[in-house]
C-alpha positions in Angstrom: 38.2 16.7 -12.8 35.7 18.7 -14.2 37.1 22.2 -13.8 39.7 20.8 -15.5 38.4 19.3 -18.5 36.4 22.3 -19.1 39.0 24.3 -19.3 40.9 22.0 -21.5 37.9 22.4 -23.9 38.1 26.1 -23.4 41.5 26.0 -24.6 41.2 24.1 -27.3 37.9 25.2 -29.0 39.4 28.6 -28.9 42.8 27.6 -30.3 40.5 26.0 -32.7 38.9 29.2 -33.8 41.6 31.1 -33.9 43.2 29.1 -36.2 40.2 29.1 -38.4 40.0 32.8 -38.4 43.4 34.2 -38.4 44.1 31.8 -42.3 40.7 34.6 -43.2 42.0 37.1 -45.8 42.2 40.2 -44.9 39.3 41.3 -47.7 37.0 42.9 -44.5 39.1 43.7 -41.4 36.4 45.2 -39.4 34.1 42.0 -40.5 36.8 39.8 -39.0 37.7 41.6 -36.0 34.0 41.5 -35.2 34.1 38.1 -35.7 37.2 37.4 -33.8 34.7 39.6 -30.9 32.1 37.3 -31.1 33.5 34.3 -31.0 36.7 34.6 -28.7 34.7 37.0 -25.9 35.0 34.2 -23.4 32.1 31.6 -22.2 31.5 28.5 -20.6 31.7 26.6 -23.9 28.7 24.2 -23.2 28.3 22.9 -26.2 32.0 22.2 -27.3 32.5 20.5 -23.8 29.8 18.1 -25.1 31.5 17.6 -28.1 34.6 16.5 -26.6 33.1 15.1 -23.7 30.7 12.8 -25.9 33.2 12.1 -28.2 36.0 11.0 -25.7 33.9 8.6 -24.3 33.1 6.8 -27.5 36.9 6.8 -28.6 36.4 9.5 -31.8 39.4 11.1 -32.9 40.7 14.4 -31.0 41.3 16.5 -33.7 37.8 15.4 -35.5 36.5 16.8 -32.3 38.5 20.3 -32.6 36.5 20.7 -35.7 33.1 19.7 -34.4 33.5 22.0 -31.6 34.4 24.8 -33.5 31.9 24.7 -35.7 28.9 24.4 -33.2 30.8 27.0 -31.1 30.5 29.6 -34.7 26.9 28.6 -34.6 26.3 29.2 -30.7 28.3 32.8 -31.2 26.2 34.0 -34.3 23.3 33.1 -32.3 24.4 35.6 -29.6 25.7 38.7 -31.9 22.2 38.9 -33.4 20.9 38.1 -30.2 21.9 40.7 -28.4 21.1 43.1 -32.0 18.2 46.2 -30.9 15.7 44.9 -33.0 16.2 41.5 -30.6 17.1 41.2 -27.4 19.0 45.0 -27.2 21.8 44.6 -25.3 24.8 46.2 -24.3 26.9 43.8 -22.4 28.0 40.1 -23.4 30.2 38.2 -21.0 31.3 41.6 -19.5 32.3 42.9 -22.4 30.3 45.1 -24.9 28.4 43.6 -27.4 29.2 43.6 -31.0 26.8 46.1 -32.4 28.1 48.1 -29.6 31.9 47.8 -30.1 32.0 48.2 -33.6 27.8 49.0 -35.2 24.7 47.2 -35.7 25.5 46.4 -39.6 28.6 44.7 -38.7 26.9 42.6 -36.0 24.8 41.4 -38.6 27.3 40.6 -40.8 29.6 38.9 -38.3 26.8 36.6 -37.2 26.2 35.7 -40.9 29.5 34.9 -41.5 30.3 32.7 -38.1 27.1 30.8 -39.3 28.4 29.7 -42.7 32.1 29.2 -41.6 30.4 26.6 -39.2 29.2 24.4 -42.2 32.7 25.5 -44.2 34.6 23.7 -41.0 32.4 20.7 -41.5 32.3 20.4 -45.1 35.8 20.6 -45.5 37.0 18.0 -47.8 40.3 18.0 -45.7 38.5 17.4 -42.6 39.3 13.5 -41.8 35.6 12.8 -41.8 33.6 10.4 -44.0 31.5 12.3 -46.8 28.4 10.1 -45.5 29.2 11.7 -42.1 29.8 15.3 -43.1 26.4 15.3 -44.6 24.8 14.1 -41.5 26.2 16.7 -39.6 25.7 19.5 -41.8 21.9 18.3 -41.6 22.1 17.8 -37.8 23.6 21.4 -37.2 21.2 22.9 -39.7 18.4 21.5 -38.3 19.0 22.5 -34.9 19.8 26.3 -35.6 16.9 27.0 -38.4 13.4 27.0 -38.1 13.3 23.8 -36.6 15.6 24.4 -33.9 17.3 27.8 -32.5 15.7 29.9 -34.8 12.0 28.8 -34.2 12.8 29.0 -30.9 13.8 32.7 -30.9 10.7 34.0 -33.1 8.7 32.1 -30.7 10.3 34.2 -27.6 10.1 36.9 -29.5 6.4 36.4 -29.6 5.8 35.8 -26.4 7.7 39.2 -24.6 4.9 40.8 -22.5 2.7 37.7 -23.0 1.5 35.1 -20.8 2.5 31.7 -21.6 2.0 27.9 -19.6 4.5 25.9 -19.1 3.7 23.4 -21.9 4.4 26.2 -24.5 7.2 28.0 -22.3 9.1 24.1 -22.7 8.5 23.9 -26.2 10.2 27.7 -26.8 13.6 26.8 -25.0 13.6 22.7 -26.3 14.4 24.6 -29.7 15.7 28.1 -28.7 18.4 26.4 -26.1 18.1 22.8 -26.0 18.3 22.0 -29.9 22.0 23.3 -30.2 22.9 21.3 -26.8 21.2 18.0 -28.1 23.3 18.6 -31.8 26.6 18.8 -30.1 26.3 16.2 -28.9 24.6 14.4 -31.7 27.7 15.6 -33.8 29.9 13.0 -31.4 27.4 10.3 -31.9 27.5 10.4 -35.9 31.5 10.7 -35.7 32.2 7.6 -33.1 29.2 5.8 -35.3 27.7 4.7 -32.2 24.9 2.0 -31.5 21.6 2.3 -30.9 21.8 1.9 -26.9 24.1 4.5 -26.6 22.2 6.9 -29.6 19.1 6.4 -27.2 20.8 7.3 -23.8 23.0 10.2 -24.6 20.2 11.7 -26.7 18.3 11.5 -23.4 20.9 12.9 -21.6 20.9 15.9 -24.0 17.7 16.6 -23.6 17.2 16.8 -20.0 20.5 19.1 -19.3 19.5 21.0 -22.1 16.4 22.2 -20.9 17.8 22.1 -17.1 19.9 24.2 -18.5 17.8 27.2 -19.4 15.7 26.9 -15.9 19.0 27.7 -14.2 19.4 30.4 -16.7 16.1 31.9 -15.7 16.8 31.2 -11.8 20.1 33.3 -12.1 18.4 35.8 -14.1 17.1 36.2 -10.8 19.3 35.5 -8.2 22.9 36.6 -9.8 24.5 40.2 -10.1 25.1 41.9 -13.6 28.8 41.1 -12.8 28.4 37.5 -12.1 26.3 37.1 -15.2 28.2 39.5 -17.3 25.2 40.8 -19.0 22.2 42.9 -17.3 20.6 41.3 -13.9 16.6 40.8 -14.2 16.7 41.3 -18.0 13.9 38.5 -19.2 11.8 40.2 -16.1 12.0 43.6 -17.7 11.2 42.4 -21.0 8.3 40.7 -19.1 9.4 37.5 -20.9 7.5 34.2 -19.0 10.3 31.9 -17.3 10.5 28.7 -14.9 10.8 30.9 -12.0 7.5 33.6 -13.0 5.1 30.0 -13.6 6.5 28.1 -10.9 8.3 29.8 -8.0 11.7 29.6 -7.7 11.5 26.8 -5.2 9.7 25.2 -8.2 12.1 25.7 -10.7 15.3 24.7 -8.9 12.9 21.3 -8.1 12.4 21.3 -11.9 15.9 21.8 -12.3 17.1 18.9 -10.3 14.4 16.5 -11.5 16.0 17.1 -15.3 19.5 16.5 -13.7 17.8 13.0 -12.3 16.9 11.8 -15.4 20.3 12.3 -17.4 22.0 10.7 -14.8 19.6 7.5 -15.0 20.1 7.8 -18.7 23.9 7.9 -18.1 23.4 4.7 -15.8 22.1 2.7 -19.4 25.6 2.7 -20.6 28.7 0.4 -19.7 31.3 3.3 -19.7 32.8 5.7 -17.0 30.5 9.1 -17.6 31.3 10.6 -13.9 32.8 13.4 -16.4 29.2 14.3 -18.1 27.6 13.0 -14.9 29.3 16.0 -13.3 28.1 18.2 -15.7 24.5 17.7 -16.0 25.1 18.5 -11.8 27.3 21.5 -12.9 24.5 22.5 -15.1 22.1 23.5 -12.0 24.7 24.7 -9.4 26.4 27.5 -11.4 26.7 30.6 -10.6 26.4 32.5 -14.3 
């Protein structure tokens, strides 16, 4: 059920992009090729799977959806381009394939990133959309929240701080609630402002959010360990040779994976608060911490 409905999303959010990318002019062709790089390189497509998974179980509107997924996915991709840039992170592979500076240069990148940002917001905004104006504007602020200094953003200058630093485990959270987890708890805040829903189901799906989010990045930093450069797609052991602090340097990788599983606990009880079927998103928060990439 679930490796199905992932790759539905998969599907879809990429049709999705597509769509949105080929109607582009053809002003820049090497900006939008490099965009096209970004975005449609593959991926697990957490965050639209949210979307849709969120949103399908509070009845919104499918092709509402497409558009929310896009635009968090154009977010999520700009985030890795400049990511992955030399004066970040500096790397050469992304999903197995090269990276954008890499496949076409490091000014591109840039741009490409820049420009996946704003389409995000231009999907959302769009008066054509099918979504309320009052809605539209929530979003806009949910999304920008959660990839600014607030969110994603502060979360990367923060890692960025840290590299060949010692940090606890209090500050080490706090980095990948907003590096990680705040694009995670905005998809699927996006389906909770489309389906309008109550404050019951606001409370437990925000939970929810929250603890796979950050469960999440602890699996990230256990496979940073334990997988190969071709399982992960990208270099094996990188956050150790940037001598970056993760779950499995503070705790042990016993303790992590407990850590792991104790964040899985909890968005299944929050799950358990609502009067719907969620074996779908129950299934993923367990996905979350056995994957192998």
């Amino acid at each position: 059920m679930l490796k199905a409905a992932l790759h539905s999303c998969q599907t879809r959010v990429d049709q999705t992009l597509a769509s949105y990318l080929d109607a582009l002019p053809g002003t820049a062709p090497a900006l939008k090729a490099a965009m096209r790089h970004g975005a449609l390189l593959g991926g697990k497509r957490i965050r639209p799977f949210l979307v849709y998974a969120v949103g399908d179980l509070l009845a919104v509107d499918k092709t509402k959806l497409d558009r929310l997924a896009a635009a968090i996915e154009c977010i999520h991709a700009y985030s890795l381009i400049h990511d992955d840039l030399p004066a970040m992170d500096d790397d050469d592979l992304r999903r197995g394939q090269p990276t954008v500076h890499i496949a076409f240069d490091e000014a591109t990148a840039i741009l490409a990133g820049d420009a996946l940002q704003t389409l995000a917001f231009e999907i959302i905004s769009d008066a054509e959309s099918g979504l309320a104006p009052a809605d539209q504007i929530a979003m806009i602020a949910v999304l920008a929240k959660a990839s600014g200094y607030l969110g994603m953003c502060g979360g990367q200058a923060i890692d960025l701080a840290s590299e060949g630093k010692s940090i606890d485990l209090t500050q080490l959270t706090q980095l990948h609630n907003l590096k990680t987890g705040a694009l995670i708890r905005a998809a699927v805040e996006l389906s909770l402002i489309a389906a309008h829903a109550c404050e019951r189901d606001r409370d437990a799906l925000r939970t929810y959010a929250e603890a796979i989010g950050l469960a999440f990045q602890v699996q990230d930093d256990i496979l940073d360990i334990t997988s190969t450069t071709e399982e992960l797609g990208k270099p094996q052991g990188s956050d150790l040779d940037a001598n970056k602090s993760t779950y499995p340097k503070l705790l042990g990788l016993d303790g992590a994976r407990r850590t792991a599983e104790a964040l899985v606990a909890d968005a299944l009880s929050a799950l358990a608060k609502m009067p719907y079927n969620s074996q779908l998103l129950a299934d993923f928060a367990r996905y979350i911490v056995e994957r192998r990439v």
